[in-house]
MOPAC internal coordinates of N, CA, C and O (Angstrom, degrees):
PM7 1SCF
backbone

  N    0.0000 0     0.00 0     0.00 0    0    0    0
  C    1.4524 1     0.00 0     0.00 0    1    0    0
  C    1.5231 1   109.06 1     0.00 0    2    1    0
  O    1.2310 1   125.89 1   -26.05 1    3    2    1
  N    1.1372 1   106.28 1   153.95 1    3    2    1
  C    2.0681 1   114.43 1  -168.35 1    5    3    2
  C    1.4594 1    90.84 1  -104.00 1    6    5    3
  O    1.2310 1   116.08 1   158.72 1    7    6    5
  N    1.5202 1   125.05 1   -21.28 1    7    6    5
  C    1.5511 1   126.39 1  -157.65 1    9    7    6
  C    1.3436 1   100.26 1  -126.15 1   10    9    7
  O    1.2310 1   116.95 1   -61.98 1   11   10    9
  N    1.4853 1   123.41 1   118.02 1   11   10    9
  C    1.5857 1   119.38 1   165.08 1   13   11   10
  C    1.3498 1   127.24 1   -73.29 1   14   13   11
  O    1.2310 1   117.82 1   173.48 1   15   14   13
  N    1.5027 1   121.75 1    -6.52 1   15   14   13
  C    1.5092 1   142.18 1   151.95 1   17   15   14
  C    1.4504 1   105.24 1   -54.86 1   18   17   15
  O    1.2310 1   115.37 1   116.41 1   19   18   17
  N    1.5763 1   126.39 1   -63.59 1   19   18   17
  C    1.3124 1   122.11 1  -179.01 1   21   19   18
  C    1.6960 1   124.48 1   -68.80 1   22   21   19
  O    1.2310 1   126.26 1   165.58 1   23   22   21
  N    1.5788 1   105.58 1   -14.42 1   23   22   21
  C    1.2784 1   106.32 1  -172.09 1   25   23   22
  C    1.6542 1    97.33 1   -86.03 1   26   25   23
  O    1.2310 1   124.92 1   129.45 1   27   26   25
  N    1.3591 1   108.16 1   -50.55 1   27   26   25
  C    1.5976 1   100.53 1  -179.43 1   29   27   26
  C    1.6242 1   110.90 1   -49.65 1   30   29   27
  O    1.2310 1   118.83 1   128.20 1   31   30   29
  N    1.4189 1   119.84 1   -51.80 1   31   30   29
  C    1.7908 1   123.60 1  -168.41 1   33   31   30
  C    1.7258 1    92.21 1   -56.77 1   34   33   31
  O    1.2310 1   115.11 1   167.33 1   35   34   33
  N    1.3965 1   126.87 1   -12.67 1   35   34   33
  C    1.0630 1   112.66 1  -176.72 1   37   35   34
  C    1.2797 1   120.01 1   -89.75 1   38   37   35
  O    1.2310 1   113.51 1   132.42 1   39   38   37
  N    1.4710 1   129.88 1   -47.58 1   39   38   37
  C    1.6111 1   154.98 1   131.43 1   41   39   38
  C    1.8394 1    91.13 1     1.72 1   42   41   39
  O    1.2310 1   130.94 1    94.73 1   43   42   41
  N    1.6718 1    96.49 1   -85.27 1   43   42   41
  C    1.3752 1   104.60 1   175.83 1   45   43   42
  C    1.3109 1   116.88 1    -7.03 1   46   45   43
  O    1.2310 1   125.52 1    97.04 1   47   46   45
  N    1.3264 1   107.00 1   -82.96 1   47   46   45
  C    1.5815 1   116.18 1  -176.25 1   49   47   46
  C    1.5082 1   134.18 1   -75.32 1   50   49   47
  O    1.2310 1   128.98 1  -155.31 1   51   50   49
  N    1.3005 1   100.30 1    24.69 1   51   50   49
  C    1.3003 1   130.77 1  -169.47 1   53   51   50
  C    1.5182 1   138.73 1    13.32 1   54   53   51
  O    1.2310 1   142.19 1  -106.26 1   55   54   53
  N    1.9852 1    74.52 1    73.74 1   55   54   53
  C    1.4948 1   115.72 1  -168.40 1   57   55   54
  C    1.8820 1   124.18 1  -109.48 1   58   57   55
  O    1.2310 1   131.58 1  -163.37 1   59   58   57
  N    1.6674 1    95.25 1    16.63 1   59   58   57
  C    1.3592 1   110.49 1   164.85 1   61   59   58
  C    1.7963 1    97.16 1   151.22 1   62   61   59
  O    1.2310 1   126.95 1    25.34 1   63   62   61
  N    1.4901 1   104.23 1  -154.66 1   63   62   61
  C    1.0391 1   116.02 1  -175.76 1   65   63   62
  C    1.7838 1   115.14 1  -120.49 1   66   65   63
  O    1.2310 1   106.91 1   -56.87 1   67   66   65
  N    1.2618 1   141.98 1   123.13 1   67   66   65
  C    1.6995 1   123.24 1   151.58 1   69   67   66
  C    1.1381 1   137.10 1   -84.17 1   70   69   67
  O    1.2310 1   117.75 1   -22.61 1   71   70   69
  N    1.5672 1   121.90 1   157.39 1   71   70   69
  C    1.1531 1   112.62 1  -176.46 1   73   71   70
  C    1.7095 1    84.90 1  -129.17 1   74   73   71
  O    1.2310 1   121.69 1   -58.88 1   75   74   73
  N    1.9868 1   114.38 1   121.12 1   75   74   73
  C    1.1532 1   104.80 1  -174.20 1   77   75   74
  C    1.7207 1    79.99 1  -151.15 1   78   77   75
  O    1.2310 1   126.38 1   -22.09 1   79   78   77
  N    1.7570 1   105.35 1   157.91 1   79   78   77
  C    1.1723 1   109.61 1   151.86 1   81   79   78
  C    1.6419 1   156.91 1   -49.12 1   82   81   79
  O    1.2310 1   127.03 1   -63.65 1   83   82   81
  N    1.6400 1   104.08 1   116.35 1   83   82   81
  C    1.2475 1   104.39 1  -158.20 1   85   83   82
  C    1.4594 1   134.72 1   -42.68 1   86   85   83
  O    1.2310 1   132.87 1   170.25 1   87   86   85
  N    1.6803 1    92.74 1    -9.75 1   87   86   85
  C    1.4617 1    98.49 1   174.76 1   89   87   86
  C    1.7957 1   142.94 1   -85.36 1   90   89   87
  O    1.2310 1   141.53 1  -178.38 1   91   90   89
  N    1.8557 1    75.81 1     1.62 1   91   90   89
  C    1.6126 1   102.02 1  -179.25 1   93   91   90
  C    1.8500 1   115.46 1   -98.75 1   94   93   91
  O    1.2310 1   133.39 1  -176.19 1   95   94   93
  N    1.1733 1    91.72 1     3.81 1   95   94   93
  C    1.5906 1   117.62 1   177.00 1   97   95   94
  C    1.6589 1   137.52 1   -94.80 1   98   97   95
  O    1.2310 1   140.76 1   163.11 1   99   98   97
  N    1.6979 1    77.32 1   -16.89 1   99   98   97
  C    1.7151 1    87.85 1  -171.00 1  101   99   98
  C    1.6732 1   121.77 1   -44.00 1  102  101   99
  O    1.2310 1   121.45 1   132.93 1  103  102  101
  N    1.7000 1   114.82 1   -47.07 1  103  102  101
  C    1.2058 1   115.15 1   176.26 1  105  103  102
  C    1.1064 1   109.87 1  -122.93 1  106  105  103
  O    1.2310 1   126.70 1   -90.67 1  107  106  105
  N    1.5448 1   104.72 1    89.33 1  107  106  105
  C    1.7062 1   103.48 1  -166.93 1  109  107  106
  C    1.9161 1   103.82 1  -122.24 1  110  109  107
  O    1.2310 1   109.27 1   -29.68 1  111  110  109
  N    1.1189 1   137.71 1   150.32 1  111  110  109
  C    1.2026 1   158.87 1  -171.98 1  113  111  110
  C    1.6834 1    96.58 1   -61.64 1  114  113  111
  O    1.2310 1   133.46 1   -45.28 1  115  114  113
  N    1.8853 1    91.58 1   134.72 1  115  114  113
  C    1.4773 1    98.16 1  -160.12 1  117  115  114
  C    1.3373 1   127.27 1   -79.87 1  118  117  115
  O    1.2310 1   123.63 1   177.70 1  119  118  117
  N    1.4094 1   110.65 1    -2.30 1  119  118  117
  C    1.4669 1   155.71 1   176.71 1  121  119  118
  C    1.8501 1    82.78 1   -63.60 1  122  121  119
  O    1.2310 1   108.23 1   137.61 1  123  122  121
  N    0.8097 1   139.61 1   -42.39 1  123  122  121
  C    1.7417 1   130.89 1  -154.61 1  125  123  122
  C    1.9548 1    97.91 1   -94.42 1  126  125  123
  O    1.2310 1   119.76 1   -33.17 1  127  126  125
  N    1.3371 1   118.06 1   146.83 1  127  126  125
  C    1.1425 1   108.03 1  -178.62 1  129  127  126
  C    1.6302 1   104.24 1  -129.74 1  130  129  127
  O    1.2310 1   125.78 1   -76.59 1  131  130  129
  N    1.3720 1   106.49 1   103.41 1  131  130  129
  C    1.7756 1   118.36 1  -156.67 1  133  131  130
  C    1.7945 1    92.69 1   -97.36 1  134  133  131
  O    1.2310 1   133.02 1   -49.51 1  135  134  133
  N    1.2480 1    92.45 1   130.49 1  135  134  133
  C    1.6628 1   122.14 1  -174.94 1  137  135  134
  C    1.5872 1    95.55 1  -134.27 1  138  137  135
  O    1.2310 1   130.53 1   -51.53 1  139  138  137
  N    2.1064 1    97.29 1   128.47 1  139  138  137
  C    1.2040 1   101.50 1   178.90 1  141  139  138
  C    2.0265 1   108.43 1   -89.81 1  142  141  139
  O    1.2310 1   123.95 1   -44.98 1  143  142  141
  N    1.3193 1   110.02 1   135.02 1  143  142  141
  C    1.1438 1   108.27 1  -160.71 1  145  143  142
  C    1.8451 1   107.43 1   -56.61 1  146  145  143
  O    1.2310 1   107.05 1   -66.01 1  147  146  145
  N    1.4692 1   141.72 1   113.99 1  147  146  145
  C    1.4349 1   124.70 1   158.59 1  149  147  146
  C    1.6970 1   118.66 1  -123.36 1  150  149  147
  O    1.2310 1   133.77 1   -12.97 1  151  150  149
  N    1.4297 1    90.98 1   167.03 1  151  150  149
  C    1.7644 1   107.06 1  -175.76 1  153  151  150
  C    1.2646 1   125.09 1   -60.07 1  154  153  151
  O    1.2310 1    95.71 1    -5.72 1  155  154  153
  N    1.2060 1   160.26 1   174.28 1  155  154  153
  C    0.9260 1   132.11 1   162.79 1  157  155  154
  C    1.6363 1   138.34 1   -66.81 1  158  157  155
  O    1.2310 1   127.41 1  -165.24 1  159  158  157
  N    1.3302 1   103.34 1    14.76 1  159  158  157
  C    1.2690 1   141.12 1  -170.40 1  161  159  158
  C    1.5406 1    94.93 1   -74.19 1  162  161  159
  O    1.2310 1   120.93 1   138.28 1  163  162  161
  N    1.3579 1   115.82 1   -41.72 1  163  162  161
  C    1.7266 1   134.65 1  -118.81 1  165  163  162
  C    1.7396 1   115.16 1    26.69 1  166  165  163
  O    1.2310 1   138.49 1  -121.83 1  167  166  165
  N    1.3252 1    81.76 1    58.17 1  167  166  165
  C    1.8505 1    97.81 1   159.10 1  169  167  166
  C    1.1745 1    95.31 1   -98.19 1  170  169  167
  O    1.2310 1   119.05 1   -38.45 1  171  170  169
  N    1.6680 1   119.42 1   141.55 1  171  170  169
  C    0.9006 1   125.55 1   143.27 1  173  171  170
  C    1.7190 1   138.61 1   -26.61 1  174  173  171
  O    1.2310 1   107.43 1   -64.97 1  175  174  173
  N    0.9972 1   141.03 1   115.03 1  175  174  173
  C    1.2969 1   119.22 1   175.44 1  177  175  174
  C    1.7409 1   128.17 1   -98.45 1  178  177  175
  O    1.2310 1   125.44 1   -43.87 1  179  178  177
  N    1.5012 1   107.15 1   136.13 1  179  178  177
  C    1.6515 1   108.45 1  -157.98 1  181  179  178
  C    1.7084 1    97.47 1  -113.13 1  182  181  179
  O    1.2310 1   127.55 1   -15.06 1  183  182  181
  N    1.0904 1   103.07 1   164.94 1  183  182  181
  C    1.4131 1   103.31 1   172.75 1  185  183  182
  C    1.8844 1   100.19 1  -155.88 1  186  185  183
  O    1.2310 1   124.08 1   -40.04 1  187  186  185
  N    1.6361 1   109.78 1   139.96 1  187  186  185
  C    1.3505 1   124.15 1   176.63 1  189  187  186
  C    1.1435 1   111.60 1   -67.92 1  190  189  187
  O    1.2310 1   113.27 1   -62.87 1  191  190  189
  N    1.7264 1   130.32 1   117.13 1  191  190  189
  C    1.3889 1   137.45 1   146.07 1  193  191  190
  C    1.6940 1   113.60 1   -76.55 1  194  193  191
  O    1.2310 1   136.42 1   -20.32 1  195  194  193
  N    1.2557 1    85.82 1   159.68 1  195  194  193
  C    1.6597 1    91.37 1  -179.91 1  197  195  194
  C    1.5285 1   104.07 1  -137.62 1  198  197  195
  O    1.2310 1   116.88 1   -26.54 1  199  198  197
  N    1.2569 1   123.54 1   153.46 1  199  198  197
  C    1.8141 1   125.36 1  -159.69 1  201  199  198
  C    1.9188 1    89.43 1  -121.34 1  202  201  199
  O    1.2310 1   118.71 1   -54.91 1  203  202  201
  N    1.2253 1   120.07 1   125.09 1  203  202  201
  C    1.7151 1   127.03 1   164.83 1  205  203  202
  C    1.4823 1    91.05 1   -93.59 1  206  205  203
  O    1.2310 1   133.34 1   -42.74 1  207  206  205
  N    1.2201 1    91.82 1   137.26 1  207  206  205
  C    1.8176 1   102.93 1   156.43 1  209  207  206
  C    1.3698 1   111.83 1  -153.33 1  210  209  207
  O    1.2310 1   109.90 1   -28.80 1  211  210  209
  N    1.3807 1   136.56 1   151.20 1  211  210  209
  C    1.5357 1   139.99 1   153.54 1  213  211  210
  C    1.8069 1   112.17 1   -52.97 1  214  213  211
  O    1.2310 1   102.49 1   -80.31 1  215  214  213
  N    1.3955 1   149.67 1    99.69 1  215  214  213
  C    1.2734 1   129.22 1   151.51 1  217  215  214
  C    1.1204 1   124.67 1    19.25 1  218  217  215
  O    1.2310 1   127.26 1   100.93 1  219  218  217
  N    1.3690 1   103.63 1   -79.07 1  219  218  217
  C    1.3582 1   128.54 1  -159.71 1  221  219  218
  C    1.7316 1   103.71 1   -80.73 1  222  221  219
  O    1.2310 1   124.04 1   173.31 1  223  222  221
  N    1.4443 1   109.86 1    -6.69 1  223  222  221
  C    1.8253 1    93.66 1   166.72 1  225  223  222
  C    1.2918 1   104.36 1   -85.94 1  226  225  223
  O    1.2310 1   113.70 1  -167.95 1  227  226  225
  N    1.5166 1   129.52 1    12.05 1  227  226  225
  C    1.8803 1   127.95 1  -173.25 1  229  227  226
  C    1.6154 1   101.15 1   -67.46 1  230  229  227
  O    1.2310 1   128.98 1   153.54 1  231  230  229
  N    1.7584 1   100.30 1   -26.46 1  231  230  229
  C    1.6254 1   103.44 1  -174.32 1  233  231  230
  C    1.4986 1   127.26 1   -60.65 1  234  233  231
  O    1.2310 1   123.48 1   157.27 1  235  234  233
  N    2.0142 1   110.93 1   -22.73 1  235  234  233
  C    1.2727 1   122.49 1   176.21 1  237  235  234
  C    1.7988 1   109.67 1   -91.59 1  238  237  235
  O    1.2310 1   138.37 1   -67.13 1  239  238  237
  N    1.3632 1    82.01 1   112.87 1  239  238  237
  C    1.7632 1   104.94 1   172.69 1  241  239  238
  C    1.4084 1   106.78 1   -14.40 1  242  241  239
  O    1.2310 1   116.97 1   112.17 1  243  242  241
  N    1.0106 1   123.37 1   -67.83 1  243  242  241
  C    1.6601 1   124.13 1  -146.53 1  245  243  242
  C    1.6484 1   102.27 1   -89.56 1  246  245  243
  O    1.2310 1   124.00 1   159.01 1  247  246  245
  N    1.7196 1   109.93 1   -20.99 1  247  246  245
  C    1.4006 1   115.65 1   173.74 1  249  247  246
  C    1.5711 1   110.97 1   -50.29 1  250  249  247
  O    1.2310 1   125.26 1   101.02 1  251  250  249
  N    1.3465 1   107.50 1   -78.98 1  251  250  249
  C    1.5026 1   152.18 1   134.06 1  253  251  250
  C    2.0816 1    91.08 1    18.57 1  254  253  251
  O    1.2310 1   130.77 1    83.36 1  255  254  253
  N    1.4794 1    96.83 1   -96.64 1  255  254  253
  C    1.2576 1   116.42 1  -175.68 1  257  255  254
  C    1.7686 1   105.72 1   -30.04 1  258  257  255
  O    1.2310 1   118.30 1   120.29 1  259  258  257
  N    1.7375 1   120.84 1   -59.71 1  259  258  257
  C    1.7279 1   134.23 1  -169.58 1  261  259  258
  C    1.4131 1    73.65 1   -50.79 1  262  261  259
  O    1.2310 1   125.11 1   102.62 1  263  262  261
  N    1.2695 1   107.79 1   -77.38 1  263  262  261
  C    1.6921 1   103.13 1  -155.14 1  265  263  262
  C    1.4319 1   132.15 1   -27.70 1  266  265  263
  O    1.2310 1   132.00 1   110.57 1  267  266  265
  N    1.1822 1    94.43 1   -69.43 1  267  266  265
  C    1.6646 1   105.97 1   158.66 1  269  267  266
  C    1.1523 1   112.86 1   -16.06 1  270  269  267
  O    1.2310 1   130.61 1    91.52 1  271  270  269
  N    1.6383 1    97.14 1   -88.48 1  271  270  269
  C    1.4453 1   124.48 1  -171.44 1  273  271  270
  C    2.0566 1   110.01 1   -40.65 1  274  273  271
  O    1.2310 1   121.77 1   149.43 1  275  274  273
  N    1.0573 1   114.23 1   -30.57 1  275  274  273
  C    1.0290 1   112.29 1   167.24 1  277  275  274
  C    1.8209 1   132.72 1   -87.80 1  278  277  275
  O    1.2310 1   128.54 1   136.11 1  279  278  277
  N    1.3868 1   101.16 1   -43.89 1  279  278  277
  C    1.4904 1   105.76 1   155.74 1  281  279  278
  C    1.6933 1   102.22 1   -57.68 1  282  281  279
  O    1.2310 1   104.06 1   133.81 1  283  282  281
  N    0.7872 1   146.99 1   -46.19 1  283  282  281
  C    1.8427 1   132.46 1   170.25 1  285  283  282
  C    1.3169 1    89.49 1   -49.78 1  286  285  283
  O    1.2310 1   110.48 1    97.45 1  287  286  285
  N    1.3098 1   135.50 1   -82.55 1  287  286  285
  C    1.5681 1   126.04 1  -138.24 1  289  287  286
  C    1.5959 1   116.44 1   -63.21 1  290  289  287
  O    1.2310 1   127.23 1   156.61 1  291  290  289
  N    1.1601 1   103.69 1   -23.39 1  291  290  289
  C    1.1095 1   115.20 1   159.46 1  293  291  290
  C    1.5224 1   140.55 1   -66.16 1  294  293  291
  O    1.2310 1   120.23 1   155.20 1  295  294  293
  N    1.2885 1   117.17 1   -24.80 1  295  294  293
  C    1.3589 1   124.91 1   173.38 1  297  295  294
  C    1.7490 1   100.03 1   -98.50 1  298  297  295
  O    1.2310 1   126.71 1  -174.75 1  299  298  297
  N    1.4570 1   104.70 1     5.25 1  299  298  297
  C    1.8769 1    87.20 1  -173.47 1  301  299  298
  C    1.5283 1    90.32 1  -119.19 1  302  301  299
  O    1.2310 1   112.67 1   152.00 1  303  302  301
  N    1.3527 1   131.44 1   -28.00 1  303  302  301
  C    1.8214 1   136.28 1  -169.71 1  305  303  302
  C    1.5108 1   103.55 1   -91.80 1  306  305  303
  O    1.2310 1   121.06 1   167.41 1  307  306  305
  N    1.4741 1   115.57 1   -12.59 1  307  306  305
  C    1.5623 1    99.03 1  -161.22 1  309  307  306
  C    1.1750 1   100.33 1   -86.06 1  310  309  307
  O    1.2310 1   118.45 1   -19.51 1  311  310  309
  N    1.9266 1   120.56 1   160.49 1  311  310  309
  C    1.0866 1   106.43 1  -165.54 1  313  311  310
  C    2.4671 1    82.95 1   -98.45 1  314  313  311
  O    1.2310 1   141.76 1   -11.62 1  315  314  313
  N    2.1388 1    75.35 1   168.38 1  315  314  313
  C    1.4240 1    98.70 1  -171.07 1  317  315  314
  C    1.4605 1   113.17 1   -72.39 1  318  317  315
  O    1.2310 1   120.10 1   180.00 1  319  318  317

């Protein structure tokens, strides 16, 4: 699925399974039964994102601001 709206309505109707970010879950319908993905370890399992941007969009406020806001969350959530 290209859309995590269509993948959940799909789950919903219990028309497979998703695997989407936990952050798209926070207030999700109690009907859904969210399992954090782990190894057989039961380690958690993580995977590296990476952020594209132009330089020169650092100049728009709110660009600027995500960024930040994400380089912080990142040096305070990642694990050690």
């Amino acid at each position: 699925m290209d859309k995590v709206e269509t993948c959940k309505e799909m789950v919903l109707r219990g028309l497979g399974y998703g695997i989407v970010p936990n952050f798209l879950l926070e207030a999700e319908s109690p009907e859904l039964l969210i399992k954090k993905l782990t190894d057989l370890d039961d380690q958690i399992i993580l995977r590296k994102l990476w952020m594209f941007y132009h330089t020169h969009d650092m100049n728009l406020s709110v660009v600027k601001a995500f960024v930040n806001f994400y380089k912080e969350y990142i040096l305070t959530k990642s694990p050690k």
